[in-house]
MARGU-352066 format. One record per residue (C-alpha): residue number from 1; x, y, z. Coordinates in pm, whole numbers, m for minus. Layout:
  pos       x       y       z
  NUM       X       Y       Z
...
# end
This chain:
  pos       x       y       z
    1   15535   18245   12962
    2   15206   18255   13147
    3   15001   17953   13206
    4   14710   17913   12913
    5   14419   17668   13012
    6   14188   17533   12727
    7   13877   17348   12790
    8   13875   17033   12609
    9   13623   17005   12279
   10   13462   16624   12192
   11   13540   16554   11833
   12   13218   16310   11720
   13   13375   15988   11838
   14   13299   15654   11806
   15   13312   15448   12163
   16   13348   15129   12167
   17   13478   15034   12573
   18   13625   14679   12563
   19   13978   14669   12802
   20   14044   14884   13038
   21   14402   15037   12968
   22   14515   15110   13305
   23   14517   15539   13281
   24   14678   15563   12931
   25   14663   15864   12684
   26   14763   15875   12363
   27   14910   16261   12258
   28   14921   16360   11891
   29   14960   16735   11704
   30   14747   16824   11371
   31   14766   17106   11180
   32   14524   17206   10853
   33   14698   17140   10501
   34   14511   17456   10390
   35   14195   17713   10535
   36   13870   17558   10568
   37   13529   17731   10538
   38   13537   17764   10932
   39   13857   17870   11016
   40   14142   18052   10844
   41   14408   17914   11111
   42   14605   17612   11006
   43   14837   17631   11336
   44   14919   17345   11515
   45   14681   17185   11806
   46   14716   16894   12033
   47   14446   16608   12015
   48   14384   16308   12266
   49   14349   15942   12234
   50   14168   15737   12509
   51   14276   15358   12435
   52   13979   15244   12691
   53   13688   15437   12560
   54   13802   15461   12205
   55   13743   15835   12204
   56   13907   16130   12063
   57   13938   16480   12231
   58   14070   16830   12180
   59   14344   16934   12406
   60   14525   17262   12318
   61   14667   17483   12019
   62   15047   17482   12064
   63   15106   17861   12204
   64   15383   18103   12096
   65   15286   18029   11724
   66   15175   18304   11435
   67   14855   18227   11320
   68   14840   18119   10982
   69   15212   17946   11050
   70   15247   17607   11170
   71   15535   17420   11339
   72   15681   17073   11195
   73   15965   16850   11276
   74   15953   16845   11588
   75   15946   16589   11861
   76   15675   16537   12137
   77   15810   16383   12457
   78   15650   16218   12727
   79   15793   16261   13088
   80   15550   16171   13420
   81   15249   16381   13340
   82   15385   16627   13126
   83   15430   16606   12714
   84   15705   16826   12577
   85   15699   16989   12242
   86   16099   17009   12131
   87   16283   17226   11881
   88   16102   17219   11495
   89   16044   17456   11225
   90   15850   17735   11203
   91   15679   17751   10843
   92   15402   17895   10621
   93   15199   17756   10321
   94   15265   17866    9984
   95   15106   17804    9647
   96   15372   17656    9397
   97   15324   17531    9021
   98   15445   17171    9004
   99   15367   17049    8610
  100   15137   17235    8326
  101   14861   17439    8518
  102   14891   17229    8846
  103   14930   17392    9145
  104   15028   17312    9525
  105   15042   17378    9859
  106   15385   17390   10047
  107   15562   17413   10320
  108   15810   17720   10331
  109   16081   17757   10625
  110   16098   18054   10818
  111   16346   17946   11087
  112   16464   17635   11290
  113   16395   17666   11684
  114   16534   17603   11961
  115   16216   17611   12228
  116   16070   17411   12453
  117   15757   17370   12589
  118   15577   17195   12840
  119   15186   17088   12879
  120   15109   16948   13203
  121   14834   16729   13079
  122   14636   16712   13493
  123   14634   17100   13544
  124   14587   17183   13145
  125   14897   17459   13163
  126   15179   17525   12923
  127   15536   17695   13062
  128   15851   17748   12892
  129   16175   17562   12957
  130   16496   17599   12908
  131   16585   17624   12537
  132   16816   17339   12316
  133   17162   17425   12334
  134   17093   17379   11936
  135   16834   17438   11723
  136   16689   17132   11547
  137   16448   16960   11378
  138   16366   16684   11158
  139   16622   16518   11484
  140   16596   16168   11694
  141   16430   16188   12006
  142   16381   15970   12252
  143   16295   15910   12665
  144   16578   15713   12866
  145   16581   15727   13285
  146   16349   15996   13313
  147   16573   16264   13068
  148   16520   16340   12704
  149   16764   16223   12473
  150   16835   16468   12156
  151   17048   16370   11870
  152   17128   16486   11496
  153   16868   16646   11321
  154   16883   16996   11090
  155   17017   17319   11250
  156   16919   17590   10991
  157   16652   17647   10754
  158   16900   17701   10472
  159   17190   17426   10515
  160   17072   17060   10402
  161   17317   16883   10561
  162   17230   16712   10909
  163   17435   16753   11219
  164   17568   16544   11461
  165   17547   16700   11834
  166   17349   16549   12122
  167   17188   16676   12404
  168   16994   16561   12724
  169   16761   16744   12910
  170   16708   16726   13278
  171   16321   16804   13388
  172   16411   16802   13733
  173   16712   17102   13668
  174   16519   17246   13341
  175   16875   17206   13201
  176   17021   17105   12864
  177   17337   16910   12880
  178   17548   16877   12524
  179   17672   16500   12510
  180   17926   16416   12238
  181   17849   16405   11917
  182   17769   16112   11722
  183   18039   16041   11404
  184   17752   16090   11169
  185   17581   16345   11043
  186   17221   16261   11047
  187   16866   16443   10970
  188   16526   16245   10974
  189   16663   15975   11168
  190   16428   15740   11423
  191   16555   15753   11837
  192   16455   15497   12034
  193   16560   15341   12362
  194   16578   15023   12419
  195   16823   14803   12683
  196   16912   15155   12843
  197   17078   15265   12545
  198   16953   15572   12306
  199   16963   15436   11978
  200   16940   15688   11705
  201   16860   15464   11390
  202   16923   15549   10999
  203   16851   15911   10858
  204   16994   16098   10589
  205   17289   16085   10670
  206   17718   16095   10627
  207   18041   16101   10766
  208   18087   16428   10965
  209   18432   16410   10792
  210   18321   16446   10475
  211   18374   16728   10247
  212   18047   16932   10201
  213   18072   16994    9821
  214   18068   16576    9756
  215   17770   16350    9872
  216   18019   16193   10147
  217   17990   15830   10271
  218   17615   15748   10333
  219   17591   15534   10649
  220   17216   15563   10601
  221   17161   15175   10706
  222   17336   15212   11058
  223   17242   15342   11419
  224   17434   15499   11625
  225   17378   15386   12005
  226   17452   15620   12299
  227   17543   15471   12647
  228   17452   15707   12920
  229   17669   15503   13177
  230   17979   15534   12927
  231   17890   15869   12785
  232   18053   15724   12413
  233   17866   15637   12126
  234   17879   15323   11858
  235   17853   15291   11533
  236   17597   15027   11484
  237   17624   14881   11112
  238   17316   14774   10894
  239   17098   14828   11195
  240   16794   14939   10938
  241   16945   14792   10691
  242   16789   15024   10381
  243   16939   15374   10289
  244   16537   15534   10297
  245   16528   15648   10695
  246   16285   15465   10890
  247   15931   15624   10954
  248   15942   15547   11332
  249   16068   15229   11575
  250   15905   15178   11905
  251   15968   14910   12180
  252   15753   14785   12397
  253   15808   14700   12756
  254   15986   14306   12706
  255   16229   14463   12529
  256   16105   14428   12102
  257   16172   14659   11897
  258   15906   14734   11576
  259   15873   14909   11277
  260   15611   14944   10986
  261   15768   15183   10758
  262   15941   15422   10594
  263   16011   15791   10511
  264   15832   15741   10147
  265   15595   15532   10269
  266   15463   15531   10619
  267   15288   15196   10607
  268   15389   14921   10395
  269   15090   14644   10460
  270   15287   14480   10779
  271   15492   14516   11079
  272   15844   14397   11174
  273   16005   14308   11404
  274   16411   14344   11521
  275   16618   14059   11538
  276   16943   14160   11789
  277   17119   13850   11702
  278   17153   13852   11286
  279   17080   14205   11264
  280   16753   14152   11031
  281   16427   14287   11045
  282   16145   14041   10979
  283   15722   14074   10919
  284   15570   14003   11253
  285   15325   13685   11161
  286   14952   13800   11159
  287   15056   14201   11076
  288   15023   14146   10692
  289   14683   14404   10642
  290   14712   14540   10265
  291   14435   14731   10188
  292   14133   14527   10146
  293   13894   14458    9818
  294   13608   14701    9881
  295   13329   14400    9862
  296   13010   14449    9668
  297   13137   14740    9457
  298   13143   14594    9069
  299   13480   14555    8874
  300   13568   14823    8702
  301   13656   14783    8308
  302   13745   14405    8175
  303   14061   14363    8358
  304   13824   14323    8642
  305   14007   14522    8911
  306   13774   14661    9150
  307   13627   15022    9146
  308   13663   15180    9555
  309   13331   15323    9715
  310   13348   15702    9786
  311   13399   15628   10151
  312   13518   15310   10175
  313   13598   15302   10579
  314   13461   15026   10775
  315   13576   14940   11072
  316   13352   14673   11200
  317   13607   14419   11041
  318   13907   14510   11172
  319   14061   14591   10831
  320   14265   14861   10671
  321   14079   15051   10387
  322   14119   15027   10065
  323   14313   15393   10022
  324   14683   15424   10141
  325   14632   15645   10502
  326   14822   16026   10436
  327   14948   15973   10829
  328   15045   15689   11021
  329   15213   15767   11387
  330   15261   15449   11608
  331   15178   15426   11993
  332   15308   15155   12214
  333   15114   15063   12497
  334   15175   14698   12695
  335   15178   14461   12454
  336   14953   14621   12174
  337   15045   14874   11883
  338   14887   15102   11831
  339   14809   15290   11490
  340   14663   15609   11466
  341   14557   15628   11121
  342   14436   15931   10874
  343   14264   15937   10558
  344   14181   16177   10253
  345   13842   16112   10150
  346   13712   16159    9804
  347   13437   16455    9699
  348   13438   16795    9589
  349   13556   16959    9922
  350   13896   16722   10123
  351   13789   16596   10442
  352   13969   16379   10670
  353   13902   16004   10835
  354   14052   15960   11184
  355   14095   15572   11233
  356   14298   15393   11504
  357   14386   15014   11362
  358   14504   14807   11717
  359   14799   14519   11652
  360   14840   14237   11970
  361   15191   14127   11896
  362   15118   13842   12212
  363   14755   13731   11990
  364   14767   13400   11831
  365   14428   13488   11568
  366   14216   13810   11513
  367   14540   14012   11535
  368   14388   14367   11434
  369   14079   14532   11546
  370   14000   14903   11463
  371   13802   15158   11624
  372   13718   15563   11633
  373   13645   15676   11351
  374   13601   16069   11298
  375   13548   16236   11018
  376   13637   16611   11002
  377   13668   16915   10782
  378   13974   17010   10587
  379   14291   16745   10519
  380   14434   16747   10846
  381   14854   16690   10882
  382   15013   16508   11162
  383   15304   16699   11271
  384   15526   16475   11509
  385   15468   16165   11649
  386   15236   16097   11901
  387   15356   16018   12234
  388   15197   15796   12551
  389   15120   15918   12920
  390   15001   15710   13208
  391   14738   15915   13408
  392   14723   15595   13637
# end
């Protein structure tokens, strides 16, 4: 595939310079819920986060996809200066009755892929690499010793049953190398890797023993951990510890391991944190942020609960809003997390808040502080999580 530059489009952002963060970039892929009144393409395109100024940008549409389709489930990988788009699902929009005369928008699959691209982020050019040995998505992915590590995931658009093969890819080579398989079965699981191991952590998941036509043995609270020096994988039980897959786990550089959430519900008003030793997960102190009372708006009927303001984002105190975010994706960078937020607001035609909330697991008060906010056209979708390059 040829090489397809895009000049980069400011989005309206909000600046706000404090600490320099040493080069880093913070990668992220939208695409529309539905047509707005300026565009009739919902396909997928790549936005940028710049930690230091506090400024969005555009980057890219994702080439290679039909307009009108749009591409979800699959991973973004960061390796040097290049972010990879992995595997995924090709689908299209379609109009659905749910109840009595309501009506929705969603996602159909066409096909589960097996391409790979790459978007060097200093020249601004896509190529193609070498394709999975398997098509996946929904899968674990994660970055260990300069290789991407593949694992589990959905192979078809018509089985719903997860699979269990690995693979790691070799930038270097542009080569795909099948590892063994894991003794699970496992779709929407987290990867992460953390003490040189790839852990892939909870999913949907069961025995790859099982017999198809029963549920099988859900081992939806475990990990399985990959040793690249060993080539064998563990079973890891009651790693997660809850049978709804986690949203996403990062670590950060001294070796911690966080989450905030789940599958259902992408935040749930704090943070935890992994303890190795008794296998527990527990709320990081200072990371409790439900959604705050919208002050100075009058309590609504006589049980006195309060009535939110049509656009209730403020981000001059640091504080979540009042309205639970319709996309969460997590980015780890030194010590801080952070939380690239969206928002639905309310009116006659859906736009969308961009908000990035900031977490210092090392503070000891004033733990949150948020920044950038954008607001856009149309109910923009995150599709894959974002991922973190160091241009520095």
């Amino acid at each position: 595939m040829g090489s397809i530059p895009f000049p980069p489009q400011p989005l309206t952002p909000e600046p706000s310079p404090d600490i320099d963060r040493h080069g880093y970039r913070v990668y992220v892929s939208f695409c529309l819920r539905q047509p707005t009144l300026t565009t009739n393409n919902i396909s997928n395109w790549i936005e940028c986060y710049n930690p230091y100024s506090h400024m969005w940008s555009y980057v890219s549409p994702i080439p290679g996809i039909t307009e009108s389709y749009v591409l979800k489930g699959f991973a973004m990988a960061s390796l040097r200066d290049s972010i990879y788009i992995v595997g995924g699902r090709l689908c299209y929009k379609e109009m659905v009755h749910v109840s009595d005369g309501f009506a929705d928008l969603v996602d159909v699959k066409v096909e589960v892929l097996s391409t790979v691209l790459r978007y060097n982020v200093r020249t601004d050019r896509w190529s193609t690499c070498a394709p999975l040995h398997t098509p996946r998505s929904d899968f674990a992915c994660t970055v260990c010793n300069d290789k991407i590590y593949v694992a589990g995931g959905q192979s078809t658009s018509t089985n719903a049953r997860g699979i269990s093969s690995a693979e790691a890819y070799d930038p270097t080579l542009d080569e795909w190398t099948s590892l063994p398989s894991m003794s699970t079965l496992r779709y929407r699981c987290a990867g992460v890797s953390w003490n040189g191991k790839i852990h892939v952590v909870g999913g949907f998941a069961e025995r790859s023993d099982s017999d198809c036509s029963s549920p099988g043995l859900a081992e939806r609270s475990s990990a399985e951990v990959y040793d690249p020096e060993t080539g064998r994988w563990e079973l890891r039980a009651r790693m997660w510890q809850l049978d709804v897959p986690p949203h996403q786990i990062l670590a950060l550089d001294d070796g911690r391991l966080f989450s905030s959430g789940d599958c259902l519900k992408v935040w749930k008003g704090h943070i935890e944190a992994y303890d190795p030793e008794l296998s527990m997960w527990n709320i990081v102190p200072g990371s409790q942020q439900t959604t705050r009372s919208p002050a100075g708006h009058p309590p609504d009927g006589a049980d006195g609960a309060w009535s939110p303001p049509i656009h209730p984002l403020d981000v001059a105190d640091g504080t979540w809003p009042p309205i639970q975010p319709t996309y969460v994706t997590v980015a780890p960078i030194g010590s801080r997390l952070y939380f690239l937020v969206g928002y639905r607001t309310s009116g006659p035609s859906p736009r969308t808040v961009s908000m990035v909330h900031m977490f210092d697991t090392f503070a000891n008060a004033n733990y949150w502080r948020s920044f950038g906010q954008v607001e856009e056209d149309g109910e923009k979708e995150f599709c894959s999580h974002c991922c973190v390059i160091q241009l520095s």
